[in-house]
N, C-alpha and C positions, 0 to 999 in steps of 0.2 A: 504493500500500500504506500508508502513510504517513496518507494520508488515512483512508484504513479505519480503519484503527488507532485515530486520532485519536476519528472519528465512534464508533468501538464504545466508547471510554474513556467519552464524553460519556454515552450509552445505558446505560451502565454503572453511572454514579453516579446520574443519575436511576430507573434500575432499584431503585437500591441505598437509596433514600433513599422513594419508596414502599414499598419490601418491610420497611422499616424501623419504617414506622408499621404495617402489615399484623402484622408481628413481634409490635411493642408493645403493641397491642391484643388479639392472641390471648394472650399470655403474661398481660395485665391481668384477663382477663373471662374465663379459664380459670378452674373451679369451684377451690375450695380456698380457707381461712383459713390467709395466710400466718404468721401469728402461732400457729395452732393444732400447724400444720405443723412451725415451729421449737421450741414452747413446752409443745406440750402441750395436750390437753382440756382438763385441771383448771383451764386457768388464770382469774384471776377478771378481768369486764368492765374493771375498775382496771387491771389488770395490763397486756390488749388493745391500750387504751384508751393505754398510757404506752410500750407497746412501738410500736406504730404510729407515736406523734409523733415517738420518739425516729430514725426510720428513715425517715422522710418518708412514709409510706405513708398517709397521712390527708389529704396534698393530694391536686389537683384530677389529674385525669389528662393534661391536658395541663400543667401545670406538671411533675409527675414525668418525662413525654416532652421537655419542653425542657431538664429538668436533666440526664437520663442521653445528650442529643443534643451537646449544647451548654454543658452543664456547672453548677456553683454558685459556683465559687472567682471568678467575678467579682462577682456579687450577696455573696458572703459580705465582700468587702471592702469595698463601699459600706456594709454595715450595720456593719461594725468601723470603719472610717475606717483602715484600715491594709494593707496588702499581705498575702496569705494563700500560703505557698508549700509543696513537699512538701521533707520531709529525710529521711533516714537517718540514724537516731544511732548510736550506736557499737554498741547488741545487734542491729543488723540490720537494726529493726523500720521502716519506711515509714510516717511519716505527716504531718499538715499542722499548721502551725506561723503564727501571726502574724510579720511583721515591724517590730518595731521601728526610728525613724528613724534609728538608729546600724548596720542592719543585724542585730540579736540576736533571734534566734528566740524565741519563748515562746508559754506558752499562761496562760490565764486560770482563775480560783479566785475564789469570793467565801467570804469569811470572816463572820457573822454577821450575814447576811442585807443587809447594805451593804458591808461592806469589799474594795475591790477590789484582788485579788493577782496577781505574776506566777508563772508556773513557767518560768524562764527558763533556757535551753540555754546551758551554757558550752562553750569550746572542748575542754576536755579529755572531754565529754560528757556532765558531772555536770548534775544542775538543783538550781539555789536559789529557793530563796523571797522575791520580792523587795515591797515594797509598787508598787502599780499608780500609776507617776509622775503622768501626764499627763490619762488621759482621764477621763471622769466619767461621772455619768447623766446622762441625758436624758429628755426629756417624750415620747412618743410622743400618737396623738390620743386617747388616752383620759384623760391627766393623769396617768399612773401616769411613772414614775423607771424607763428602762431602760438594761439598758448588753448588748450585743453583742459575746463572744469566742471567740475559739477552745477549745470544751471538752475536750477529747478529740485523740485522733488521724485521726478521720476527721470531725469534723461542727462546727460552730459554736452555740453555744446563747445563750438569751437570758435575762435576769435582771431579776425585777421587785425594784425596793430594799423593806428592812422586806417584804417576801412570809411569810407565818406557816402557807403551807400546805405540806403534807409532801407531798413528790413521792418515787411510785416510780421509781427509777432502775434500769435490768437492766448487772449489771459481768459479770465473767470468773466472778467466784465466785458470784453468782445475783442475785437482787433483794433491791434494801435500800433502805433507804427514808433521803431527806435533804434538811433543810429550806435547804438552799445551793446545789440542785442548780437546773438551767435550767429553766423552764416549757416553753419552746419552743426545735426544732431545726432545724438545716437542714444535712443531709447534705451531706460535702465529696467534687468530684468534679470532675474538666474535662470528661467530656464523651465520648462515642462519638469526636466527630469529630477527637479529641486524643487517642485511645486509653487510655482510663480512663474503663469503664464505673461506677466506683464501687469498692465493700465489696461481701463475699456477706454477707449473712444468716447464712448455714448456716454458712461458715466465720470468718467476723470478720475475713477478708483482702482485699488489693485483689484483685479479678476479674483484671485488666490480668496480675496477677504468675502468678496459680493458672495462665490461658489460657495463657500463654506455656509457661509447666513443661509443661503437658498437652499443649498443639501439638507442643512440641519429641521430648516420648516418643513420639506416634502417630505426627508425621513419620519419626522413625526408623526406627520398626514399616513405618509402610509405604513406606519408600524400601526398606527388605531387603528387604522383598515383593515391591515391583513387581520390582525387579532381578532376581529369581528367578523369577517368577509369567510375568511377560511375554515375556521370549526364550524360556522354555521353551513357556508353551505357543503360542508363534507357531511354532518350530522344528515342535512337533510336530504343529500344524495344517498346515503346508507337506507337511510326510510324510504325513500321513495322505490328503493331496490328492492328493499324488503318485503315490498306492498306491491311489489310488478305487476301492473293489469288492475290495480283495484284503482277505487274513486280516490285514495288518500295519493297513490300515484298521479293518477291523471290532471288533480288538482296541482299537485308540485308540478310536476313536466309543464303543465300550463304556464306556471308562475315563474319560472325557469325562460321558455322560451319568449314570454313575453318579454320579459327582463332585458332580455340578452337581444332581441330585436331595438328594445326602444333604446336611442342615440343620448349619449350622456348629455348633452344641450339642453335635450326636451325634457327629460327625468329633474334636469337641473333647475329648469326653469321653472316647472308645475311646483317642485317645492320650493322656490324660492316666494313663488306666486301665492300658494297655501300656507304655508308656514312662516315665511320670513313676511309677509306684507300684509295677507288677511287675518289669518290667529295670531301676526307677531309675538310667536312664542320664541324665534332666536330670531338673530340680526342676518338680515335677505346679503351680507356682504361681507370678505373679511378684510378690510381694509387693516392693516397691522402698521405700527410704527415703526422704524427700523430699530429702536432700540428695546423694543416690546415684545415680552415673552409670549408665546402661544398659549402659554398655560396659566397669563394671566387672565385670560379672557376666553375659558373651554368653550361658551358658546357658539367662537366663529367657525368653532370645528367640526359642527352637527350636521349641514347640511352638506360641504362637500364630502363629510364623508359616508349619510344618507343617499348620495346621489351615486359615491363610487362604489357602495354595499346594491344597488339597487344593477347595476352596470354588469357587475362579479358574481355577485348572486348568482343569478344562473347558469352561467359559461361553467362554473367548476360544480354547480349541482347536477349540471348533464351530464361532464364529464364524469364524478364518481358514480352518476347512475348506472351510467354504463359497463365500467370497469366492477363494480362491483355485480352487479346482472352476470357479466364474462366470469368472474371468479366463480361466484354459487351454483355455476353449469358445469362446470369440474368434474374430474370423477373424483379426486378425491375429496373432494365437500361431500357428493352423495355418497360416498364409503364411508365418511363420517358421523354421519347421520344414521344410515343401516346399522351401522353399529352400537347405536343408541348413547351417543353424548348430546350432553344437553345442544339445543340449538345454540342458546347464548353462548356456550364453549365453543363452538364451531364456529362462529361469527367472529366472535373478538381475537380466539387463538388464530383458527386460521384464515380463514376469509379476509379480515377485514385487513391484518397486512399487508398481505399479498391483492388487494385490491388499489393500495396505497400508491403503488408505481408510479400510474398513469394521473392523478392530482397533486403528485408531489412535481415531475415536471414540470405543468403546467402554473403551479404555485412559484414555484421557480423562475420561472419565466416573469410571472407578472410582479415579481419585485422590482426588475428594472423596470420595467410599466407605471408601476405604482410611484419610483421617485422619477424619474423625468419623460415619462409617458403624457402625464395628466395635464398637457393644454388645455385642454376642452374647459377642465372642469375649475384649473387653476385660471381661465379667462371669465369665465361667469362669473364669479365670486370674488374676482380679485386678489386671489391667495397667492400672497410672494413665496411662489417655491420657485424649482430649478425649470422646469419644463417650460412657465410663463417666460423667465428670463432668457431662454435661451431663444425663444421665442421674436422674443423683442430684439436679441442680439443680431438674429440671420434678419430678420426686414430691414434694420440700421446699418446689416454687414460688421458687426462688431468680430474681427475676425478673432482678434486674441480672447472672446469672450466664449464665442463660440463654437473655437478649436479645443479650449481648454474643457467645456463645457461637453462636448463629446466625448474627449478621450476619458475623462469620469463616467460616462454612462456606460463603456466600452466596460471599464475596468471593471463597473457593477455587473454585466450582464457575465462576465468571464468567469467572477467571482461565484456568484450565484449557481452557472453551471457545474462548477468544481464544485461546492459542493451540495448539489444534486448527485452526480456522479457518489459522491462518497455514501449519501445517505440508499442509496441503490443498494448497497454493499450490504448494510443493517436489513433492509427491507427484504431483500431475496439473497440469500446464502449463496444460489447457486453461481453469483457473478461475483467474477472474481478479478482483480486488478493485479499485472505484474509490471 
């Protein structure tokens, strides 16, 4: 088993590290002007032109793929000559920081088009303005004076000395234009394989931070689900087996297949329309704050996950009806039985196991489903999970949101099948793994 195990992890990252460039490439050569998407039609080819450097989206497509793989914050220090690291300052905020030889964090300011400054972090978490000690310009091969620092929070830029052209720069408050700002950028980032796929676009945050908040909501959303979704409807796939051909059957198979035809939209909406609006017994929305726990407020929880128990319900009550109907046709169930054990010892010993296979799958399956599956239901309701955002990432083209944003669904769906695979092993003896 051990070795299985091993062999599938191996399979697994090489799975993971093709499907990776497959990823990157579809998300790269997907139609859309990332900049139009964020910016606006109106904006002018200048503007484009200044938003793309500033963002890396103007290098070469394998450069972009080795920076969001494997990162920049090494390349960013050979061109500083100083160590680049990430801090949290005291409003919260996460970003990347040169270090100086004393250990003192700062970042870089050029003051009249040569003068080189610090924005240096102090302990109490104020910055001062310090004159730039040590380092200087440099000749690069064209003969021009450059110097390389940390501009910003997320990126590194570069500075040509005496430069007398006005660069658009895009801040928080819009585009302004300044003749001290960098010509050139280089987005700051460790790397997929260091869990920091970047900045969004869309949002001006790290991905690594948005993913987690999002993963963390859906996971929640659909650990109450499964919990609810899955015993029940196995419970009532065993009953409805058990009752094959009678009215207690025919009424579950009803309720089953109704279920399983009606579109989570419509299930969503009729409760939103009944519950949230006319008996306003919970809230028809889950608007959540970002800094607001799920579980401070259980009631925004009810209806999407009334609408995904309503969805699930019957897809896995079919399936165990079925599988377990297959098992109780057996011979050895009927030799079990001639034999005279109880039924309920024949159901729970053996039947019901070995009925297990075919909804353990399928349960499997729908835990990727359940954390970034649930558009549908995470758009009705407004619930910030992973599936809405990622959502929102592919129509803005947020490509580091969501590249990073798939290669975690990947790793769930991988995940879950290993161990499916394993629970096989429990479930029937006779399969065996070398």
């Amino acid at each position: 088993m051990l070795k299985f195990i091993a062999r599938k992890i191996v399979v697994m990252l090489l799975t993971l590290w093709v499907l990776s460039v497959v990823v990157f490439w579809i998300a790269e050569v997907a139609p859309g002007n990332i900049a139009f998407n964020i910016l606006g039609v109106l904006i002018t080819p200048e503007q484009e032109s200044s938003f793309n450097n500033q963002f890396g989206l103007d290098d070469k497509a394998v450069t972009r793929y080795q920076r969001w793989l494997f990162g920049s914050d090494l390349k960013a220090s050979r061109l500083i000559g100083r160590p680049v690291t990430k801090h949290r300052d005291n409003t919260g905020q996460l970003g990347w920081w040169a270090v100086a030889d004393d250990g003192t964090l700062y970042r870089t300011l050029i003051q009249d088009r040569n003068q080189i400054m610090r924005q240096q972090l102090q302990p109490d978490g104020s910055i001062t303005l310090i004159q730039h000690p040590d380092d200087q310009w440099v000749l690069n091969e064209d003969g021009e004076s450059i110097f390389w620092g940390v501009y910003d929070k997320s990126r590194v830029g570069m500075w040509i000395q005496n430069n007398d052209e006005v660069s658009l720069v895009l801040t928080e408050g819009g585009w302004t234009t300044d003749r001290s700002a960098p010509v050139d950028y280089l987005p700051l980032q460790k790397g997929m394989l260091r869990f920091d796929p970047g900045i969004s676009i869309y949002d001006k945050r790290p991905v690594a931070e948005i993913l987690g908040r999002r993963l963390t909501n859906s996971a929640i959303l659909a650990f109450v689900s499964f919990v609810l979704i899955m015993p029940m409807s196995f419970a009532l796939g065993v009953i409805s087996a058990l009752n094959n051909g009678g009215w207690l059957d025919r009424v579950l198979s009803l309720i089953g297949i109704v279920t399983t035809m009606t579109p989570q939209f419509v299930s969503g909406i009729f409760l939103i329309l009944i519950f949230g609006l006319w008996l306003q017994w919970v809230p028809p929305t889950t608007i959540i704050a970002p800094d607001q726990s799920l579980f401070q407020q259980p009631k925004l929880l009810v209806l999407p996950i009334a609408t995904l128990t309503l969805a699930e319900l019957g897809y896995i009550l079919r399936i165990t009806r079925a599988s377990m109907i297959e098992v109780l046709d057996e011979n050895y169930i009927r030799t079990a039985i001639l034999k005279g054990l109880p039924q309920r010892r024949v159901i729970m010993k053996h039947a019901l196991k070995n009925a297990m296979l075919a909804p353990i799958t399928i349960m499997m399956l729908h835990v990727n489903f359940l954390i970034g599956g649930l558009v549908i239901v995470e758009q009705i309701f407004g619930f910030p999970g992973l599936g809405r955002y990622l959502l929102t990432a592919a129509l803005v083209k947020d490509v580091a949101a969501l590249e990073a944003g798939t290669m975690l669904l990947l790793v769930i769906a991988m995940a879950t099948q290993l161990i499916s695979e394993i629970l096989y092993v429990y479930l029937n003896p006779r399969i065996r793994y070398q």
